[in-house]
C-alpha positions, -999 to 999 in steps of 0.1 A, spaced: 437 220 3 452 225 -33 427 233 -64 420 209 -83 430 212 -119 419 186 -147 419 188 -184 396 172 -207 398 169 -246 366 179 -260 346 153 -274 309 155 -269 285 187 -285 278 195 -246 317 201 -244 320 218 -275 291 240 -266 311 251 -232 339 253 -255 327 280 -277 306 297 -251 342 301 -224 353 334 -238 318 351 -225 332 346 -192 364 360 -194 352 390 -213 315 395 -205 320 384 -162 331 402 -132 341 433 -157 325 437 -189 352 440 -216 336 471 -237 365 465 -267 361 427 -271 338 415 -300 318 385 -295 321 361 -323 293 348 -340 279 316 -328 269 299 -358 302 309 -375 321 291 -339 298 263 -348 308 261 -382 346 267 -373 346 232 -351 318 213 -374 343 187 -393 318 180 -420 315 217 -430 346 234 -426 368 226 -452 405 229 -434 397 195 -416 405 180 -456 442 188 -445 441 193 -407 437 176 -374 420 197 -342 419 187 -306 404 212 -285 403 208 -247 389 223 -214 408 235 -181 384 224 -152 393 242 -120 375 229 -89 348 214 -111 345 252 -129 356 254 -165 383 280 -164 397 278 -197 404 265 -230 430 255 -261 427 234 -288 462 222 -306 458 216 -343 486 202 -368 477 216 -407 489 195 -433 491 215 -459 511 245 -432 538 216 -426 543 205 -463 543 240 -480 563 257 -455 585 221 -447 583 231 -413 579 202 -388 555 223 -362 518 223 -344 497 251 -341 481 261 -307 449 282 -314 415 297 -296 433 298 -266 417 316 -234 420 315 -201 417 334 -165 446 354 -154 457 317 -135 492 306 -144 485 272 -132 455 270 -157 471 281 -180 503 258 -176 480 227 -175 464 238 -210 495 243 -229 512 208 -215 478 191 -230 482 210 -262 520 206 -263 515 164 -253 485 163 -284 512 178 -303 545 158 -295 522 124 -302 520 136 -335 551 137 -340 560 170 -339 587 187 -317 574 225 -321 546 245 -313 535 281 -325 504 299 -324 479 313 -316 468 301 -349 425 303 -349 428 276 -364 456 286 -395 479 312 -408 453 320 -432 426 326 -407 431 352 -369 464 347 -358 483 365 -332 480 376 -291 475 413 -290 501 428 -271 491 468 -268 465 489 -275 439 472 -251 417 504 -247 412 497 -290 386 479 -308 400 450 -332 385 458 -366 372 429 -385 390 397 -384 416 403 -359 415 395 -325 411 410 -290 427 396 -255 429 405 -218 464 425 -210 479 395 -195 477 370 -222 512 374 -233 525 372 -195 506 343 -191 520 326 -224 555 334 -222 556 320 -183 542 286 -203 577 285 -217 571 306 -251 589 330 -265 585 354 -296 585 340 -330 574 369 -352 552 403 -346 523 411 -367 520 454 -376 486 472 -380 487 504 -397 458 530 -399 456 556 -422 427 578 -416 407 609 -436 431 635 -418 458 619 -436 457 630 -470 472 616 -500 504 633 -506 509 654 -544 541 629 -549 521 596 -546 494 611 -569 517 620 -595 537 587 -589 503 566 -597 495 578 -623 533 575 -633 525 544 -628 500 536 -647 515 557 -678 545 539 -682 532 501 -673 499 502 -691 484 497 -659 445 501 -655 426 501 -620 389 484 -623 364 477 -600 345 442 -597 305 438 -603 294 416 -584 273 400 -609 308 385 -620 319 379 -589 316 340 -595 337 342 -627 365 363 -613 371 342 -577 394 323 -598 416 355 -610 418 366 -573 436 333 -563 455 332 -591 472 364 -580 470 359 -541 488 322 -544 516 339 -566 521 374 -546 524 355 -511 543 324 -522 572 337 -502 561 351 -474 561 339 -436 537 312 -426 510 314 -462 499 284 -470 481 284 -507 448 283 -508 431 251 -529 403 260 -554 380 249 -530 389 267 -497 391 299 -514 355 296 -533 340 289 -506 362 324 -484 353 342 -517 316 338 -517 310 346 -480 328 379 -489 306 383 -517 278 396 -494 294 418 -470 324 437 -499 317 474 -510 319 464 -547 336 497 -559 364 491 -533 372 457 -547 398 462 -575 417 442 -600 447 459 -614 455 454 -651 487 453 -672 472 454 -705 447 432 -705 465 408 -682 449 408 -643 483 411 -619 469 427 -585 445 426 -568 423 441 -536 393 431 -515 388 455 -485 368 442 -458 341 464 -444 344 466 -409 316 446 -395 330 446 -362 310 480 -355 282 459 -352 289 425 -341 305 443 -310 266 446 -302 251 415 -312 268 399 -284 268 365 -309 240 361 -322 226 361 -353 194 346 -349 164 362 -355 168 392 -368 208 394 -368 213 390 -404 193 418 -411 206 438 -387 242 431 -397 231 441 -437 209 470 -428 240 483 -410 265 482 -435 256 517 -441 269 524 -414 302 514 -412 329 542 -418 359 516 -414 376 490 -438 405 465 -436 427 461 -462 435 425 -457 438 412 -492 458 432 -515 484 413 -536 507 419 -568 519 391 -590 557 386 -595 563 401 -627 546 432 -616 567 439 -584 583 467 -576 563 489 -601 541 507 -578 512 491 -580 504 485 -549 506 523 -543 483 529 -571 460 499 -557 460 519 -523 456 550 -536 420 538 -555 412 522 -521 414 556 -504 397 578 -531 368 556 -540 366 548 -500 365 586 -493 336 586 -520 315 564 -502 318 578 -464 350 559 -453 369 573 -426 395 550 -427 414 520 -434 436 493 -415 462 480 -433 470 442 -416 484 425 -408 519 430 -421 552 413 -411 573 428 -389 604 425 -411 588 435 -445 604 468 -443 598 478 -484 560 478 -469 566 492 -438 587 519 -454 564 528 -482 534 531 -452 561 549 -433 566 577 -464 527 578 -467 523 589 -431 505 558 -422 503 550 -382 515 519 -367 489 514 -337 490 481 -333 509 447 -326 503 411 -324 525 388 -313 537 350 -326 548 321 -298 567 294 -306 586 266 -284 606 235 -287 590 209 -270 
């Protein structure tokens, strides 16, 4: 007798509910998965909740279910963004949230429902994972299992890229994470070329008070919107989105890390490290409620790690330095504060003046995540 293998599109908050819940068994089952880092369940909540979460202004979502044998055995939602397809004019669907049991015909069945949701659309490609944009977690890990993810970026079992490429998918783009820890100290050339730097462009390095964080959330998407323009898969962020991404920060920023970089008086780079919160979420198993919040706060002391996920220069700044003398701040003030380290992610595979100025620092690559794409 065959299994039995159905897939449902998830429509009811019981379905959701086993939606969001799934990845406790993959992870926390059979074999406890010490490196994966349970998401929060009010944030998951929030993620799927249309009348809260902003992106579904400019995006549809259709998650769905693998039942095996009357077990849920996986999951995949497939998601077309609006604004992805008219910024980047590229006629695709997203597949995101993905997970599943090491079961090829599981996994087979999800992708045909995602890749069907997609194709009614009207669209004839699919990428991902995309949880659930390129401005969001993106990206299969591929190595380092035995790793942590810091904050933000996500952690799969070993055969997730087996599994997705045997659906039919092949590489679109790699994603690079790069660590530079307290053993690696800043060279006497990059000193002396930041404060080149700032000699000979007026430039000036400030840190943010938070008391006018409100006022400046506008002067960090200002810069961001211009310094990514061109890069692989951004999608600008409207005034909206990124007020609302800039005031959850708020709480959770080391204040003296988050810098705005100054030609004259004019704001043209900017960076907002990201504690890494993941040392502690990796034992809440999820929850938040009662005394999570606290715990999450109280244990920000704690936390020896940041991610340098937002660090942008505008145009007429580029190729100056700045973003040397931005990182260079980073890691001083950081070390001033207890900081071990920083990861720097993630970065394009082919943005080799990056790659080549963390190369020159000494800066490790430890770290990959991987892009699928198919025609469909």
């Amino acid at each position: 007798m065959s299994d039995e293998i159905k897939i449902v599109p998830v429509l009811t908050k019981k379905e959701l509910k086993l939606f969001i819940r799934f990845p406790w068994k993959v992870y926390r089952g059979e074999k406890k998965y010490e490196n994966w880092v349970p998401p929060l369940l009010v944030d998951q909540n929030d993620q799927f909740n249309r009348k809260k979460n902003l992106f579904f202004k400019h995006a549809e979502l259709q998650p769905f279910l693998a039942y095996k044998n009357g077990v849920v055995s996986g999951r995949i939602a497939a998601i077309i963004d609006f604004n992805y397809v008219d910024y980047q004019k590229d006629e695709s669907g997203f597949f995101g949230y993905f997970e599943s049991f090491d079961d090829e015909a599981v996994a087979r069945a999800l992708f045909k429902a995602a890749e069907k949701w997609v194709l009614e659309k009207g669209y004839k490609r699919i990428i991902g994972p995309m949880n659930p944009s390129t401005g969001n977690s993106i990206g299969t890990l591929i190595d380092s299992y035995d790793t942590p993810p810091i904050i933000e970026m996500g952690y799969n079992r070993e055969y997730y890229p087996s599994l997705i490429e045997k659906c039919g998918y092949g590489k679109s783009k790699d994603l690079l994470c790069y660590v530079m820890d307290e053993s690696l100290k800043l060279s006497d050339k990059m000193l002396r070329v930041a404060e080149l730097v700032k000699k000979r462009h007026n430039i000036s390095i400030r840190s943010v008070k938070i008391k006018d964080w409100d006022t400046i959330i506008p002067i960090f998407r200002n810069i961001y919107n211009e310094a990514w323009a061109d890069n692989w898969g951004f999608v600008p962020w409207d005034e909206e989105e990124f007020e609302h991404l800039a005031k959850d920060l708020k709480m959770y920023v080391f204040p003296e890390l988050v810098l705005i970089a100054y030609m004259g008086d004019e704001p043209v780079g900017f960076t907002i490290p990201i504690p890494d919160f993941n040392q502690i979420l990796v034992k809440m198993n999820g929850r938040l409620f009662p005394t999570g919040l606290i715990r999450l706060l109280s244990g920000k002391k704690k936390i020896d790690m940041i991610r340098v996920a937002m660090l942008g220069v505008k145009k007429k700044a580029h190729n100056k330095g700045i973003d040397a003398a931005l990182v260079k701040e980073i890691y001083e003030r950081g070390e001033k504060i207890g900081m071990k380290g920083s990861e720097l992610s993630w970065i394009l595979e082919d943005n080799m003046p990056l790659i080549n100025l963390l190369d020159s620092w000494g800066a490790t690559q430890y770290r990959k995540y991987r892009i699928y794409e198919k025609s469909i």
